[in-house]
N, C-alpha and C positions, 0 to 999 in steps of 0.2 A: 620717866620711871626707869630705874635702873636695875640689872638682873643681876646678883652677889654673885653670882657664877661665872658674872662675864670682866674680863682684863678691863681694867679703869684705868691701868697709865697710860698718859699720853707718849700716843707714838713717836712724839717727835720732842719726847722732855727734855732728854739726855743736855743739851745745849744750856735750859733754864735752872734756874738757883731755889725758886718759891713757884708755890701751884698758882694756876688762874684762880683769879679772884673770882666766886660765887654769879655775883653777877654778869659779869664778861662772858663767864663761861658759857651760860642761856642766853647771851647778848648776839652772841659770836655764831651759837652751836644754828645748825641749819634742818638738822635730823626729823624737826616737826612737820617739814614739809616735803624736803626731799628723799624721803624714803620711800614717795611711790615708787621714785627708779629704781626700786632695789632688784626686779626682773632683769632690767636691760646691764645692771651694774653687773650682776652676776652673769650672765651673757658674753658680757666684755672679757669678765676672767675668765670665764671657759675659755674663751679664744684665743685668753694671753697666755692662761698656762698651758695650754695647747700648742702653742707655736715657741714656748720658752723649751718644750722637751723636745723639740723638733730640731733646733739649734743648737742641742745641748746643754741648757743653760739649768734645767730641770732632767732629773731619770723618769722615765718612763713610770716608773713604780712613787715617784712623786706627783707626776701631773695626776695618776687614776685616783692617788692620795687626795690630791685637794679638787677633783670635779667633784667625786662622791660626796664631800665632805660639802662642797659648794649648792651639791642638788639638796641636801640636808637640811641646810639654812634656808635655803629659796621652800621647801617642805614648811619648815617652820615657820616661818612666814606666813607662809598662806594656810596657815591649820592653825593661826592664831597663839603659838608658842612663843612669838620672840617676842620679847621686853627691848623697846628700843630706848638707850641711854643718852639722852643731852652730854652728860662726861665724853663718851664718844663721839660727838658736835656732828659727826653728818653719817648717810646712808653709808658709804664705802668703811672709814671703819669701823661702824659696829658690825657690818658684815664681815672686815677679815679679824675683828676679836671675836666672833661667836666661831669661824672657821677655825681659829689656832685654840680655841677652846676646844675643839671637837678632835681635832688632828693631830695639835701640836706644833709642834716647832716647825712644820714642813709646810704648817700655814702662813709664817713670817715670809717665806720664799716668795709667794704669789708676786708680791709687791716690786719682786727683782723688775730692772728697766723702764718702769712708769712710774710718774705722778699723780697725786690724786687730780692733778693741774688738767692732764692729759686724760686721765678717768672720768673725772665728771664733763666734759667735755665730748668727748664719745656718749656718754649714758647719754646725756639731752640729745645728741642727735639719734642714735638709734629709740629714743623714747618719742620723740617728735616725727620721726620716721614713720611708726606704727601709727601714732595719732593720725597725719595727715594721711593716711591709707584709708582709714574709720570718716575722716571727714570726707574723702575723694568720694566713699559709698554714699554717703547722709547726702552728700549735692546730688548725686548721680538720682537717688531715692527723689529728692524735691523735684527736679525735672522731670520726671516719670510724671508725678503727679500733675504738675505744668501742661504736662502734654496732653492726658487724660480731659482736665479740664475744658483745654483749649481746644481739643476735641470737639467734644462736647458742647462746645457754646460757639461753633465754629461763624453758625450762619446767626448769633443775637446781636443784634445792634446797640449799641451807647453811643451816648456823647463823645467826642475826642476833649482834650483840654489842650490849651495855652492857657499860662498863668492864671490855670483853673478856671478860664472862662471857655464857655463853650466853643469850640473850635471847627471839626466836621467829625459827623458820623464814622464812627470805626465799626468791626465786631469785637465783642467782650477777649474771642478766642486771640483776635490778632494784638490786643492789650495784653495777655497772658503770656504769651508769647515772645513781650517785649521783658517778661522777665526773664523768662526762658534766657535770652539772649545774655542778659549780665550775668545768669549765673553761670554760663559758656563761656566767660570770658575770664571770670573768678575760678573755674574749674582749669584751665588753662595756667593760669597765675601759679594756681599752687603747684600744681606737674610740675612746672619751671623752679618752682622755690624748692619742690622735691631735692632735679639733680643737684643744689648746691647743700642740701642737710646731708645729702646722702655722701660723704666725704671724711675719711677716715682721721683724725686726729689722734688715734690712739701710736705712741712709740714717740711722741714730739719730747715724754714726759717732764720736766718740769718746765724747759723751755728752750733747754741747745737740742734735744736728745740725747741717748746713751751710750755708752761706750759698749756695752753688750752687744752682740752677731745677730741683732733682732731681723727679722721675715717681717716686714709691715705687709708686705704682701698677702703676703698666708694668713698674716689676721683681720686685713681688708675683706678677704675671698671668705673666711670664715666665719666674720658678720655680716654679710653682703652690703657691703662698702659697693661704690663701685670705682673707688681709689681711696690708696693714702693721702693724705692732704702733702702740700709741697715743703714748706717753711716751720718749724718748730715753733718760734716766738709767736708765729700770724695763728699756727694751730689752736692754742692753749686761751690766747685770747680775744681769737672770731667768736662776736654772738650776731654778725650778720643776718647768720641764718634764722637766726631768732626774731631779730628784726623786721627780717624779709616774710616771714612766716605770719608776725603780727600786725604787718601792712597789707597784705594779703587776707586776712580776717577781718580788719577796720573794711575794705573796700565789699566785702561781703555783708557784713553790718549794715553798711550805709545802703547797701540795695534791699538788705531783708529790712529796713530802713521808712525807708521809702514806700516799697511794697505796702509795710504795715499801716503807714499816711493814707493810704489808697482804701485800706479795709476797712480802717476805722471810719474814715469817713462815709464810702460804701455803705456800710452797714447804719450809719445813722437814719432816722426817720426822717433829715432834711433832700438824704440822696433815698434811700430806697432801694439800691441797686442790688444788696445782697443780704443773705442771712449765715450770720453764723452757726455752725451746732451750736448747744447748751454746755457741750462738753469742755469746749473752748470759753467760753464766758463764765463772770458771773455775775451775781447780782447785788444789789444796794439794800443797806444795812437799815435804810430809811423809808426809802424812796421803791414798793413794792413793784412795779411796774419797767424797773431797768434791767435791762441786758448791755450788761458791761464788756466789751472788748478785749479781755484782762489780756491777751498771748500776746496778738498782735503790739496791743500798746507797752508791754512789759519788752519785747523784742526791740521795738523803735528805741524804748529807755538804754536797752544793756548795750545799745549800738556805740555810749557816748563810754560808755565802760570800757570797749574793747579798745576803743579812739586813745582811751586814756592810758591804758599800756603800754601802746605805743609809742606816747611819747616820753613815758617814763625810763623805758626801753633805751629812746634816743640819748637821753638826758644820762643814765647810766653810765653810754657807753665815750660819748664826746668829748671826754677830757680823758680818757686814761694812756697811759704810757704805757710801751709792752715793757713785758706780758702780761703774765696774768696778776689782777686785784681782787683783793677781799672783795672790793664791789661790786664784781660778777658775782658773788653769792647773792646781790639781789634780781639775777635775772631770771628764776625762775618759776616765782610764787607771779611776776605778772603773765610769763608764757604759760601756766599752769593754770590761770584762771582764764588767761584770752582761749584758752583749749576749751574746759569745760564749756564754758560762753557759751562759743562756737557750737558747739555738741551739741547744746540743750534750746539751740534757737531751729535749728538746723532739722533735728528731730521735731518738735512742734509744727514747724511748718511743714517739714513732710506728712508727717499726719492731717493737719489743720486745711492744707491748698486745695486738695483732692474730692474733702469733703463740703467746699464751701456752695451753698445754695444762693443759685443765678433768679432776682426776679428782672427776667427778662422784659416784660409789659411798662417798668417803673422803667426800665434803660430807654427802651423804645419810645418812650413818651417822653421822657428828658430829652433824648434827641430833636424831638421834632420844637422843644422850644431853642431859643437862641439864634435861629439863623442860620444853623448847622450847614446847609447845603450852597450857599452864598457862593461859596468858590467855584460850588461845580455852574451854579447861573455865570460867575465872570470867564470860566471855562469854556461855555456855550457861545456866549459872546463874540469870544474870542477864534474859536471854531468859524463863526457867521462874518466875521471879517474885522469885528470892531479890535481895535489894537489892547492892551490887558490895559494901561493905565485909564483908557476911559471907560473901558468895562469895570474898573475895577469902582470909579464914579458912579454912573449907571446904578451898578450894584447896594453900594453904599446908599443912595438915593430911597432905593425899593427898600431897602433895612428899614431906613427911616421910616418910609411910609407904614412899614409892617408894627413899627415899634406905635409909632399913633393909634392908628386902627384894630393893632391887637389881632393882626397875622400875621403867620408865618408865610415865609414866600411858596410853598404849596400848596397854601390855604387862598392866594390870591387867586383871581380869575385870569385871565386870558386879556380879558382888556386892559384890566388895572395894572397886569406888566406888562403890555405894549406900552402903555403910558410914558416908558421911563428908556422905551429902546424900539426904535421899528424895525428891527431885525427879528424880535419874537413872536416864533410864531407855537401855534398849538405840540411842535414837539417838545417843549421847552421840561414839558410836565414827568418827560423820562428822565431827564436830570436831578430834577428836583426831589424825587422820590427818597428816602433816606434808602430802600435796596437797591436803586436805581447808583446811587453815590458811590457805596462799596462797593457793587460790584462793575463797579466802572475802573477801579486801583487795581485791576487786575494784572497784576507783575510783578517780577520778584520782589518780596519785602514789601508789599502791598497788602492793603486790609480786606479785599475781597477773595469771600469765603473760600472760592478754591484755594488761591493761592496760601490762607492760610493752612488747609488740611494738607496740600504738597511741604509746607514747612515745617507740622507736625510729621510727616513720613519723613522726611527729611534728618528729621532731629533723633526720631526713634533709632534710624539706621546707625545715625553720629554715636547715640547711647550705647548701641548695642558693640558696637564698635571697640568701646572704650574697656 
């Protein structure tokens, strides 16, 4: 939609003989989507024409000209007054035609020494910068809850899995925990992806730099850069950090991923292990009796979403020649969408993990079928002197037996495993116990209970830290 008030020649006509053709024009323009950065855009100018009167290249009585004139527009914006124009094809300039509409001719000036090459360049990463600050908190928030949990469920027993068959006894908290752990590892990733967004490309402008007495420094220092970038052509057309930002979000995906595999199944009537709120679910259209997983399994879905940015991302950037291409105008609607993504799985599960209802009785008893405790018997074994490969036999043996008869090896008598080993004797039954099991991993990164509330204290500290 475009505002009669506002400049429609193209800034860069002067060259051309006939106008864009209609369609090109909306083909080409980017303005529908990139005009969320019009905060960070106008940020960038403050800074430019701030550091353009600093070197003289603007009077003093021109830079106060065009901030006021730039806080006006950024006003208008967010109070719903601006019309923004497809003719004007992207964020930057309908914002400096609504500025030279307001000011005049001293709004043509801003533009002195940069690119829009260099401009939109800077916006994404000072816009990506804030972002990843918003997600730093949303991890920081899910781990809280993480810990709360795990907490809280420090001392309940479940089954362990290998390739989802029963494996040995854990507690639920020291399974919580193991999330805990990737998203420490994810939270890490992006710190790191931070310092390389956080790098100034603004002064490369189109792609030698300018001949202008630009301060990259002073406008580094004045959007907190924590440097100019080195190379002008590498400036204009790095979207590494876009990249790196959106491999960084797939690898978080794939753990809120996972997690969600865990709850949906949890949560079913075949496991038992847990109850969702209602707040998080819903129900069937048909089928009165369902409780539908909708967060978790919508979260697992958008994981393949964000997967796929990425490599659109790659594909984008793989072939191009410096510097800068119109086909970086496609990097932002998928960084823009891997953002919200992000955001809104991020928020759910920090709501969603905190509140989830443990039936600890259903774990306990899933535990005790399978065989769960088998390794702590070839353990014992082994203890008594028998070497692990024939305990491990032994062991194997007594499964069997258990799998015929329809016990569990704690359910067996005292004779009926002698049967299978003369080295067992009546202590045998303190292993076999399922809290006999855990708290026998008593050591770092191990599932019995102390060690996991030391790993909750542990992690609260690491949070508090951060």
């Amino acid at each position: 939609m475009s505002n009669e008030n506002q400049t429609t020649e193209k800034p860069w006509g002067g060259r051309f003989s006939e106008p864009t053709d209609a369609f090109v024009e909306r083909f080409t323009a980017s303005v529908d989507f990139d005009q969320r950065l019009y905060y960070h855009d106008i940020q960038g100018s403050i800074a430019h024409a701030t550091m353009l009167a600093k070197v003289g290249v603007l009077t003093e009585q021109e830079r106060d000209t065009i901030l006021q004139g730039l806080k006006e527009v950024q006003d208008d914006i967010e109070q719903g007054r601006f019309e923004w124009s497809v003719t004007l094809e992207d964020v930057h300039m309908n914002i400096e035609a609504r500025l030279t509409d307001k000011i005049g001719i001293t709004g043509k000036k801003l533009h002195t020494g940069r690119s829009r090459n260099d401009q939109v360049a800077t916006d994404i990463r000072l816009y990506l910068r804030d972002e990843i600050d918003i997600i730093a908190s949303e991890i920081t928030r899910l781990q809280q809850g993480m810990l709360a949990l795990a907490e809280r469920e420090a001392d309940t027993i479940m089954p362990g899995f290998t390739h989802l068959q029963t494996a040995q006894p854990v507690t639920f908290g020291h399974h919580i925990m193991a999330w805990f752990e990737m998203l420490s590892r994810d939270y890490e990733r992006l710190m790191d992806c931070r310092k390389r967004v956080n790098v100034m490309p603004l002064g490369a402008a189109a792609l030698a730099g300018t001949t202008y007495p630009i301060d990259r420094n002073l406008t580094a220092e004045l959007l907190g850069f924590d440097r100019p970038s080195n190379n002008s052509l590498d400036s204009v057309s790095d979207r590494d950090f876009a990249i790196e930002f959106c491999a960084f979000a797939s690898l978080v995906m794939s753990h809120l991923s996972r997690s969600s595999e865990e709850l949906i199944l949890w949560a079913s009537a075949q496991f038992n292990f847990i109850d969702l709120p209602d707040r998080f679910c819903t129900g069937s259209s048909i089928m009165p009796q369902k409780k539908n997983p909708d967060v978790p399994e919508l979260v697992r879905g958008k994981s393949g979403r964000v997967t796929g940015h990425l490599i659109s991302l790659l594909m984008l950037m793989k072939s191009q020649p410096l510097a800068y291409n119109k086909d970086n105008q496609e990097d932002k609607e998928p960084l823009f969408d891997v953002i919200d993504t992000l955001k809104g799985c991020l928020k759910a599960y920090g709501d969603m993990v905190p509140a989830i209802q443990v039936k600890a009785a259903s774990m306990e008893e899933a535990a005790r079928r399978g065989f769960s405790t088998a390794t702590d018997l070839a353990d014992y074994l082994v203890v008594k002197g028998v070497p692990f490969r024939d305990a491990h036999e032994v062991v194997g043996k007594a499964v069997a037996y258990g799998v015929e008869s329809g016990k569990d090896l704690s359910e067996m008598s005292l004779a009926e495993l002698a049967n299978f080993s003369d080295v067992i004797t009546d202590d045998v039954f303190d292993v076999l116990t399922l809290e006999g099991s855990v708290s026998a991993r008593d050591h770092i990164g191990g599932t019995a209970p102390a060690q996991v509330r030391k790993a909750v204290a542990a992690a609260k500290e690491m949070l508090a830290a951060r």
